[in-house]
N, C-alpha and C positions, 0 to 999 in steps of 0.2 A: 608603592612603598619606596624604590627606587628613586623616583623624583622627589617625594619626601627628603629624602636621607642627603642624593646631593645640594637640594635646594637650603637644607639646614646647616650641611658643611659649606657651601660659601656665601652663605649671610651673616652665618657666626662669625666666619676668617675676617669677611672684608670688614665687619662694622666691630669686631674684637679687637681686630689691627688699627685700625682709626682710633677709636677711643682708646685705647690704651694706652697710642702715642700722644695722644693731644691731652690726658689726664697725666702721664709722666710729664707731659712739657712744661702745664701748668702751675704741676708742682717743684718739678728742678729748674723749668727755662735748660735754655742751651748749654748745659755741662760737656764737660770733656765726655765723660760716662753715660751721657743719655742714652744711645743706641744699645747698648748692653743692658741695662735697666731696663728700656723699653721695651725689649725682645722677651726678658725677662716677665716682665708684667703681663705680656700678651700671650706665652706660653701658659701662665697660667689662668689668662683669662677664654680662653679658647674654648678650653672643655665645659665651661660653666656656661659661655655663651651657645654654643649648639646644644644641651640640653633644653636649653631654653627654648632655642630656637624648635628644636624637633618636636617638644611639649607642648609650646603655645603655640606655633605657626598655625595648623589648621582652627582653632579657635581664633587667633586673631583676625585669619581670612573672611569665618564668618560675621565675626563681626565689624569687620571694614566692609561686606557688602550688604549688611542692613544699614550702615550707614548709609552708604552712597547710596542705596536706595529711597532712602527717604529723602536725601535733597536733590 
């Protein structure tokens, strides 16, 4: 459960942080404000994304390796 729980908090972090900078960017471009807005968007996308992540992770696992296993 341990490895679960860390492996949820830094896949939500790193792929919450990314996308939410590159979805702020798309929509401001380079404002003065970006960084703050961004930081913004990403706090609150944080907690939605490790739900998710902690939810789906083991279901997605399995089925990324019936995938790979069939090709």
């Amino acid at each position: 459960m341990k490895l679960r729980i860390i492996f949820a908090m830094l896949m939500s972090f790193s792929l919450s942080l990314v996308m939410s900078g590159w979805i702020t960017f798309l929509n401001m471009g380079a404002q003065s404000n970006f960084f703050g807005i961004w930081i913004n968007a990403w706090i609150l996308a944080w907690p939605a994304a490790f739900i998710v992540a902690f939810i789906l992770g083991p279901i997605i696992q399995k089925l990324s390796k019936k995938i790979a296993d069939t090709l």
